[in-house]
One Martini backbone bead per residue (centre of mass of N, CA, C, O) as a GRO file, in nm:
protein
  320
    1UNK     BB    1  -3.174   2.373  -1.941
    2UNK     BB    2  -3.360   2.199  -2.194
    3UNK     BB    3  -3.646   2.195  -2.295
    4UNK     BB    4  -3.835   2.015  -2.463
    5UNK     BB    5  -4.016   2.119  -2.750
    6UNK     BB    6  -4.314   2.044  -2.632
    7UNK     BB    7  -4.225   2.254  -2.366
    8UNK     BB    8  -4.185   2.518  -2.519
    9UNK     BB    9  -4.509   2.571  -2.584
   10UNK     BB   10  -4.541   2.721  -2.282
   11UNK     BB   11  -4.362   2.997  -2.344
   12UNK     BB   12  -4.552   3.051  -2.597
   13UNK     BB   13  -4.800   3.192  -2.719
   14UNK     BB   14  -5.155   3.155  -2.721
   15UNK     BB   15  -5.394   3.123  -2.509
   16UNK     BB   16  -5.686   2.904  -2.402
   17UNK     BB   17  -5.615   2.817  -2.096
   18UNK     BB   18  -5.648   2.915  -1.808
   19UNK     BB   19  -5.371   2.880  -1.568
   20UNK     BB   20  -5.119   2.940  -1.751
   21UNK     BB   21  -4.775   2.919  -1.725
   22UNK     BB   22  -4.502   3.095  -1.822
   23UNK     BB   23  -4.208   3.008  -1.806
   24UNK     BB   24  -3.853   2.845  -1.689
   25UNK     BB   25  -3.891   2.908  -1.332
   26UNK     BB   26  -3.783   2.798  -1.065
   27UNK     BB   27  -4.015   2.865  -0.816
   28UNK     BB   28  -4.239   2.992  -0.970
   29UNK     BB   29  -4.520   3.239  -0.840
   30UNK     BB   30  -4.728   3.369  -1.066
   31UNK     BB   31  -4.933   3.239  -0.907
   32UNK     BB   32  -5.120   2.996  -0.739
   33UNK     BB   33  -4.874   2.841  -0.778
   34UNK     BB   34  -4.560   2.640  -0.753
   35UNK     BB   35  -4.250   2.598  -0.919
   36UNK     BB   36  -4.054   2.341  -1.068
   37UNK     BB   37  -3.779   2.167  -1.161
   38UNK     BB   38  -3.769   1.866  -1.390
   39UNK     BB   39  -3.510   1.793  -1.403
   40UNK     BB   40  -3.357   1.693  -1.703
   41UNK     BB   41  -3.609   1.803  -1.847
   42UNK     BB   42  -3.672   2.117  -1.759
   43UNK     BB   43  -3.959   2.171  -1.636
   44UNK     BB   44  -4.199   2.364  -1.537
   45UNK     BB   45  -4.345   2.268  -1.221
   46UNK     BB   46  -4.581   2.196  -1.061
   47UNK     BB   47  -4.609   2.108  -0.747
   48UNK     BB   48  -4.897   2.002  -0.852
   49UNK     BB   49  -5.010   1.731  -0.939
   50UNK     BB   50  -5.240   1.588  -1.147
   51UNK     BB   51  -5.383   1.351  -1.056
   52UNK     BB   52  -5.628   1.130  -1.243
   53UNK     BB   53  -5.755   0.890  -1.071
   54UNK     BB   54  -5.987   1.081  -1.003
   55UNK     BB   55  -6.108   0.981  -1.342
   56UNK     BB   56  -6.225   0.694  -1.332
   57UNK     BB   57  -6.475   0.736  -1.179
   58UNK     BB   58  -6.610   0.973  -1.370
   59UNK     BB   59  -6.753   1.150  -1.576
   60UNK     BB   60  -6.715   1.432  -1.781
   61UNK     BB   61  -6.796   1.659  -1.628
   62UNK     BB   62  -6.624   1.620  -1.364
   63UNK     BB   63  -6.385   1.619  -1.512
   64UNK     BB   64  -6.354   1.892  -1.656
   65UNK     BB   65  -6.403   2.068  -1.391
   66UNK     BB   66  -6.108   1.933  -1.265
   67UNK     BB   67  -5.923   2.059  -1.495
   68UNK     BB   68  -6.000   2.357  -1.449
   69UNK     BB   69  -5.954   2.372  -1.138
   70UNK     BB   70  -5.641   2.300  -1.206
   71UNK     BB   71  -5.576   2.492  -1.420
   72UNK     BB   72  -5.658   2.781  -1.247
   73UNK     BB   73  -5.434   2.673  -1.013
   74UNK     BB   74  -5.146   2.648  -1.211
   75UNK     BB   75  -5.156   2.368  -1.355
   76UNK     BB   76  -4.947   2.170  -1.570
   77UNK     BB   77  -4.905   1.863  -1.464
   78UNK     BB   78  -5.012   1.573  -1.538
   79UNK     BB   79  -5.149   1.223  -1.455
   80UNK     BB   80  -5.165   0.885  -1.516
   81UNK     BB   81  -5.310   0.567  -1.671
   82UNK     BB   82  -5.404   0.258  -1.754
   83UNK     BB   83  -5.539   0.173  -1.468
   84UNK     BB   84  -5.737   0.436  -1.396
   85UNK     BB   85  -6.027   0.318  -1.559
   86UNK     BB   86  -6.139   0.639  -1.734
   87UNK     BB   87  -5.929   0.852  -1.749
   88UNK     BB   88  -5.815   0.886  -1.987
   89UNK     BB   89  -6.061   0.919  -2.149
   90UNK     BB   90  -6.137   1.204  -2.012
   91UNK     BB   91  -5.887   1.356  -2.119
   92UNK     BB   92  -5.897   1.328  -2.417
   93UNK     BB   93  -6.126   1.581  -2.504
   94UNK     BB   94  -5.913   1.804  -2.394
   95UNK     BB   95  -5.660   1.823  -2.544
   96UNK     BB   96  -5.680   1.979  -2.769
   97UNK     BB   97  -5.672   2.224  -2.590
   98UNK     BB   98  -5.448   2.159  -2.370
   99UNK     BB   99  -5.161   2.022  -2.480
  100UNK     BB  100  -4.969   2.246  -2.525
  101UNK     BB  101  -4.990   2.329  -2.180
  102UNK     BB  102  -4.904   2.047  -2.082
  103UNK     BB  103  -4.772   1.809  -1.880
  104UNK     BB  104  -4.762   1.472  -1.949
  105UNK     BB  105  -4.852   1.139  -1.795
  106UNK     BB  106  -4.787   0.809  -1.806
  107UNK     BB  107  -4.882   0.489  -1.779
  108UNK     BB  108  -4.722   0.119  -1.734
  109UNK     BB  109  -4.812  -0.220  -1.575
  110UNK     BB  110  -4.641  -0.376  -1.777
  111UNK     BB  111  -4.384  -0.646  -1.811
  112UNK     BB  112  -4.396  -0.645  -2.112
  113UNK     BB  113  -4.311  -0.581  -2.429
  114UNK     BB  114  -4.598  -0.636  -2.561
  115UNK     BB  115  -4.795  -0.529  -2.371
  116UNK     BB  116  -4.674  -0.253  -2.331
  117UNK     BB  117  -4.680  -0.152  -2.630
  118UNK     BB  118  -5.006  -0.157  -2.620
  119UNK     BB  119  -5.051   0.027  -2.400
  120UNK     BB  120  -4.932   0.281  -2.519
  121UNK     BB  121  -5.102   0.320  -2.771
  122UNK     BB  122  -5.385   0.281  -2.589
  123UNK     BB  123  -5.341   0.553  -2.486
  124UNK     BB  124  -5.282   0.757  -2.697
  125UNK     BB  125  -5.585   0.716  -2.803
  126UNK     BB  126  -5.759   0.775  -2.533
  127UNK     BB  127  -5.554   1.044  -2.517
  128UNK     BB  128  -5.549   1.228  -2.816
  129UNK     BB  129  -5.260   1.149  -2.873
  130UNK     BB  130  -4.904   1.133  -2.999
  131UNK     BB  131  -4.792   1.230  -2.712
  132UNK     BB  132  -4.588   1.225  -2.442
  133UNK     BB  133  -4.357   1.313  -2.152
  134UNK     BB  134  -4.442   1.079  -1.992
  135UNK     BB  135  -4.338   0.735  -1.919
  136UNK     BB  136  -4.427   0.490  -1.677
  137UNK     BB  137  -4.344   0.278  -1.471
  138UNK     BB  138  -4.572   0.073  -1.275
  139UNK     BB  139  -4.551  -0.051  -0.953
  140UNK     BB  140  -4.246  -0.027  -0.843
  141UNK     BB  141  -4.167  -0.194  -0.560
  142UNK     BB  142  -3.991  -0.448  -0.633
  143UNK     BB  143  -3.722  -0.657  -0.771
  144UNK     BB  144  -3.931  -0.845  -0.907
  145UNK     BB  145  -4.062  -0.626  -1.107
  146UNK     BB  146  -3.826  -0.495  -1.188
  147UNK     BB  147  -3.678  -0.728  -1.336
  148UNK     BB  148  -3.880  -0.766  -1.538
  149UNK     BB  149  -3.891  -0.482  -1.665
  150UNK     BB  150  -3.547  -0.519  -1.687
  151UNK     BB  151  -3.569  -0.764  -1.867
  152UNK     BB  152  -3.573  -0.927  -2.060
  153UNK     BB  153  -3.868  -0.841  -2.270
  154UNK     BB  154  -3.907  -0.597  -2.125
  155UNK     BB  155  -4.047  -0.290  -2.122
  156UNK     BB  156  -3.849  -0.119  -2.165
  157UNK     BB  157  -3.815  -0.193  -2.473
  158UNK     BB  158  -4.116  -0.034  -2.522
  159UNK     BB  159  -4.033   0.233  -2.415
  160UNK     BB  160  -3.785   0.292  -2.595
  161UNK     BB  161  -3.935   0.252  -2.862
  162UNK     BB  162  -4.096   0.536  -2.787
  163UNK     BB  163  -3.892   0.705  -2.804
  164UNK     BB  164  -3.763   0.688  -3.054
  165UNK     BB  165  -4.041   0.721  -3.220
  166UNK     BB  166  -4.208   0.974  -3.048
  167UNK     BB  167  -4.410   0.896  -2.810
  168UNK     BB  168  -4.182   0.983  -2.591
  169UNK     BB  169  -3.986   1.158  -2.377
  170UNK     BB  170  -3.986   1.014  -2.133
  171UNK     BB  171  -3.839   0.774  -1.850
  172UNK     BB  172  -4.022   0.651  -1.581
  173UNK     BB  173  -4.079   0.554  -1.240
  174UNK     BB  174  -4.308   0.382  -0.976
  175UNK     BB  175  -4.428   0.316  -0.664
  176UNK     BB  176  -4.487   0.125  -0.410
  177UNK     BB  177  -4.415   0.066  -0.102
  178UNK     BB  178  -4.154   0.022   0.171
  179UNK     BB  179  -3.960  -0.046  -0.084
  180UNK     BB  180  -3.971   0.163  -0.315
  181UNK     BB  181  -3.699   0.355  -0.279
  182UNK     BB  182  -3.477   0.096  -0.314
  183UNK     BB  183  -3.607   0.005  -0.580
  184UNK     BB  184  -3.553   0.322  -0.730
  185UNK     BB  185  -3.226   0.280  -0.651
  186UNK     BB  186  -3.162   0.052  -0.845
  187UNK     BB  187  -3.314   0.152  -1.125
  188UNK     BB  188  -3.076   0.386  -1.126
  189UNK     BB  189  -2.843   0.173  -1.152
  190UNK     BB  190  -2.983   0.022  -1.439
  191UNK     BB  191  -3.131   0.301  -1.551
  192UNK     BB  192  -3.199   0.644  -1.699
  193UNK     BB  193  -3.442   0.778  -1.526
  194UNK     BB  194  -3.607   1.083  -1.546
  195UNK     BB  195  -3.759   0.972  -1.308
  196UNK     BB  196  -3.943   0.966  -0.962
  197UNK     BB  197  -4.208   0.810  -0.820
  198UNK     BB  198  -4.267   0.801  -0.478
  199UNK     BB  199  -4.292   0.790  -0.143
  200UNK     BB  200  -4.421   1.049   0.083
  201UNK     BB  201  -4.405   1.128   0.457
  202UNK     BB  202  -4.439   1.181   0.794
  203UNK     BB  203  -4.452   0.890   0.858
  204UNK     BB  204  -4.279   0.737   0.707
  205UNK     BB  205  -4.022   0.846   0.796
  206UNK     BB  206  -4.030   0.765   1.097
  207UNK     BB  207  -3.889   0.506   0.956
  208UNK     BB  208  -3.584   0.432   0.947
  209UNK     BB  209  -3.558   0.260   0.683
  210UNK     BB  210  -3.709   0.442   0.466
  211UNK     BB  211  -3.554   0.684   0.527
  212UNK     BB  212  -3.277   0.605   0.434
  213UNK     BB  213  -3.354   0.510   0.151
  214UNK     BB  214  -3.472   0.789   0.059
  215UNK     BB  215  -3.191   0.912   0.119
  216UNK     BB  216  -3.043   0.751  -0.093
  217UNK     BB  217  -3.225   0.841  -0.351
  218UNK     BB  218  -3.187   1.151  -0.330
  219UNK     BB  219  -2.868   1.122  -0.399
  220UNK     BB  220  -2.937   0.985  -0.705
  221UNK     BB  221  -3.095   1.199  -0.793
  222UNK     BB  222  -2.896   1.410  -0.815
  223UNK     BB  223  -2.690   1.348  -0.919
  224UNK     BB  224  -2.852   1.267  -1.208
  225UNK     BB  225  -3.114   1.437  -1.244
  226UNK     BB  226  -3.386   1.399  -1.110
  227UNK     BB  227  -3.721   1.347  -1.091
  228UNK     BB  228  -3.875   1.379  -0.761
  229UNK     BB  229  -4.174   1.241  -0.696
  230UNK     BB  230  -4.485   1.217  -0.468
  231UNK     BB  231  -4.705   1.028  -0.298
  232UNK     BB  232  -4.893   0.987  -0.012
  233UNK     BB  233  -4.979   1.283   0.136
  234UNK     BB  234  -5.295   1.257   0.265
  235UNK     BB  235  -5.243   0.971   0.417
  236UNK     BB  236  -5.381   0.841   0.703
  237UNK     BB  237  -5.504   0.513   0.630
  238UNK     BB  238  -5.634   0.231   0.643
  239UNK     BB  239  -5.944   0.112   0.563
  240UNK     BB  240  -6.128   0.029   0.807
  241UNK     BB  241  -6.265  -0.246   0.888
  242UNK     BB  242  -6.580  -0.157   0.772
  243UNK     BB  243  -6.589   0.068   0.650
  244UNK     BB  244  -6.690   0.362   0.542
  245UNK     BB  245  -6.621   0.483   0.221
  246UNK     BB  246  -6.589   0.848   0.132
  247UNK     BB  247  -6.370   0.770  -0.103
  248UNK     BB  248  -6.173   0.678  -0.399
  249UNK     BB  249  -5.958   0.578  -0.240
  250UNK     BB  250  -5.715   0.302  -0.111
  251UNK     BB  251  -5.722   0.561   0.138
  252UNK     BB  252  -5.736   0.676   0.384
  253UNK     BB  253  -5.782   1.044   0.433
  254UNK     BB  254  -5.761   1.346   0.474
  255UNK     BB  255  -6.026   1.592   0.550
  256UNK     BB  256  -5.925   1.792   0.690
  257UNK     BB  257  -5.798   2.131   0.599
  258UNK     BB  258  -5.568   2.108   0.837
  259UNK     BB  259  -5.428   1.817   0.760
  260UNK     BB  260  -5.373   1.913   0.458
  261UNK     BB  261  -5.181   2.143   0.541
  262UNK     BB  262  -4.965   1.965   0.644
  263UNK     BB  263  -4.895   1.757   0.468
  264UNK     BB  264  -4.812   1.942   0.236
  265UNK     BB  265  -4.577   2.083   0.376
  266UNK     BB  266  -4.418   1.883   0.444
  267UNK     BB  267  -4.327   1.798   0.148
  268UNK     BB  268  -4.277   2.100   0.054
  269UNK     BB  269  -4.014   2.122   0.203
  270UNK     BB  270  -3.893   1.952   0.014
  271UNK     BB  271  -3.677   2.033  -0.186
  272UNK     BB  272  -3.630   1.795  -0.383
  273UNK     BB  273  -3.866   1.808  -0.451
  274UNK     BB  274  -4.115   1.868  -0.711
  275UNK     BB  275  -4.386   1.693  -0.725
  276UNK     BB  276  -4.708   1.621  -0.592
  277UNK     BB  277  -5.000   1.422  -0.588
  278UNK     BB  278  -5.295   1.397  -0.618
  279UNK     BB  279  -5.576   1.296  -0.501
  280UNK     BB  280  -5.825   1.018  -0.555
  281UNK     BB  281  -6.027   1.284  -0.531
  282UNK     BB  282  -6.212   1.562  -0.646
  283UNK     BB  283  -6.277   1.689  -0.337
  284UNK     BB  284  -5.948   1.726  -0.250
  285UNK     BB  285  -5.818   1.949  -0.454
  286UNK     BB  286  -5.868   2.218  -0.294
  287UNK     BB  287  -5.733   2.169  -0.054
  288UNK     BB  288  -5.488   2.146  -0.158
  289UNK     BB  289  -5.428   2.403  -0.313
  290UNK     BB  290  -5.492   2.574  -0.052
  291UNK     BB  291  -5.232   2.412   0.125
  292UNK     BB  292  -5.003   2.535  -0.102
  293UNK     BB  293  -5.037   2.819  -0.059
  294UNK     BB  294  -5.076   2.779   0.289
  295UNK     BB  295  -4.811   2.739   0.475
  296UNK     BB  296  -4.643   2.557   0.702
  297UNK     BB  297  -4.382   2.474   0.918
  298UNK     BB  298  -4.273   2.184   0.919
  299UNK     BB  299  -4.303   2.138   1.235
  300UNK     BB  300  -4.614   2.222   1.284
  301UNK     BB  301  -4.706   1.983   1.119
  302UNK     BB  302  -4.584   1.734   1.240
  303UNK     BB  303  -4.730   1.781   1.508
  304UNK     BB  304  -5.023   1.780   1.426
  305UNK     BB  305  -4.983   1.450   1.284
  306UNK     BB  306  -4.895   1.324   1.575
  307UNK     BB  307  -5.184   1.404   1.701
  308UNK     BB  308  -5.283   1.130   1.516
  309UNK     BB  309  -5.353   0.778   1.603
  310UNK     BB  310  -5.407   0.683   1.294
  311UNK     BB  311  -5.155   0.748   1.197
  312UNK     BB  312  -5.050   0.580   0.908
  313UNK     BB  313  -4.925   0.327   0.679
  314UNK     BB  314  -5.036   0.257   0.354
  315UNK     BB  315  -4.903  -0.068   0.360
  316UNK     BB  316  -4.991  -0.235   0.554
  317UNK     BB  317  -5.239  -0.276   0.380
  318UNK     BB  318  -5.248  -0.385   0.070
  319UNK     BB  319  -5.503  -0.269  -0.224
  320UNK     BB  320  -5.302  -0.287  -0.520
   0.00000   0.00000   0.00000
């Protein structure tokens, strides 16, 4: 499989940001992180795939460190949306420097073709660069989102005009909620979407209906050759009522560094996936990192996050 153009000066060339690594070999861990294909896009992707929702607020020096720190541990692949709040923005400055060594991807949440245009047009300006390497439509959960965004009229409209057009190189959907599998396994019987980046973990599995759609989906994926990427991996439940948000997440994370190194262990066992998202707030990117490199057996990580009677589905009360 041969990577789009912009995704081959990833593999020659002088470098100017440490922290890249060369090579188009799945699997390959010549750093400190391991390296998956992204589908028929053929893209060597780490598996930690760099959050930028974690840039929404923070400042421009917070931001710069926190792409620095995942440069260094040998992320290559960034992710990112048009409503992630300043996120683009902090992105954007940094582009000169890194945009030739990175995978970049954005999102729109418009579900409508000229809103969508727009969106994608104000990304691109917002990121200081004249293309992304995937575009993704956002936050489709429900067949009633889905229906939006690819009938007439819809996203994918604009999104299509904007490959044509040489604005985007691939074409991805993302979804939260408990239907997002089934929503997504739907999406790809109706347009040929080269990602799905679709919510997976431990508790998530647990429930049969969603097991089931999960595994429904990883069979189209595979047949299609679709990027399978996955989000709340470190999600431990719904911020209880009245608590104090400790996290710029809108789901209580994990924050022990022994109970993030099982939640990674666990989703990065499924060889299907290519790469999880890092979580929305930037002091818990080190630990993602760190047990990213350090992983235990998927048995043993299941066991460690059953022992905790809190973990639960951060669907349950949805706040985006």
């Amino acid at each position: 499989m041969t990577a789009p153009a912009r995704i081959d000066r990833l593999d020659s060339g002088p470098r100017t940001i440490p922290g890249i690594i060369p090579g188009n070999v799945p699997g390959n861990r010549r750093h400190d992180v391991e390296y998956r294909r992204l589908g028929r896009i053929g893209h060597s992707s780490s598996v930690l795939i760099y959050g930028a929702a974690a840039l929404g607020s923070v400042d421009q020096e917070t931001a710069d460190a926190s792409v620095r720190e995942a440069l260094a541990a040998g992320i290559n692949h960034l992710d990112v949306a048009a409503s992630y709040g300043d996120a683009e923005l902090r992105l954007g400055p940094l582009m000169a420097d890194i945009r030739k060594d990175v995978f970049l991807a954005t999102k729109t949440g418009d579900r409508d073709r000229e809103a969508a245009w727009a969106s994608i047009n104000r990304s691109l300006e917002r990121l200081q660069t004249d293309r992304v390497d995937l575009l993704q439509l956002h936050a489709i959960g429900d067949l009633d989102e889905l229906d939006q965004a690819l009938g007439a009229g819809g996203a994918i409209e604009a999104a299509t005009r904007a490959k044509d057009e040489g604005l985007v190189g691939e074409i991805g959907i993302t979804g939260h909620g408990d239907q997002a599998a089934a929503t997504h396994l739907e999406a790809l019987r109706r347009f040929p979407f080269a990602s799905v980046l679709t919510p997976l973990n431990a508790v998530l599995w647990r429930d049969p209906a969603y097991r089931e759609n999960y595994q429904a989906l990883v069979a189209e994926v595979q047949r299609q050759d679709v990027a399978l990427m996955t989000i709340k991996t470190v999600s431990r439940r719904n911020w209880p009522d009245g608590a104090e948000q400790s996290h710029t997440t809108w789901y209580e994370p994990f924050a022990a560094a022994e109970k993030i190194r099982a939640a990674v262990s666990w989703v990065l066992a499924h060889d299907e996936i290519t790469g999880l998202a890092t979580a929305g707030d930037v002091r818990l990117l080190g630990m993602i990192v760190d047990a990213e490199r350090d992983r235990m057996a998927a048995g043993d990580a299941e066991a460690l996050l059953a022992g905790d009677s809190d973990y639960s589905s951060p669907f349950l009360h949805m706040t985006i």
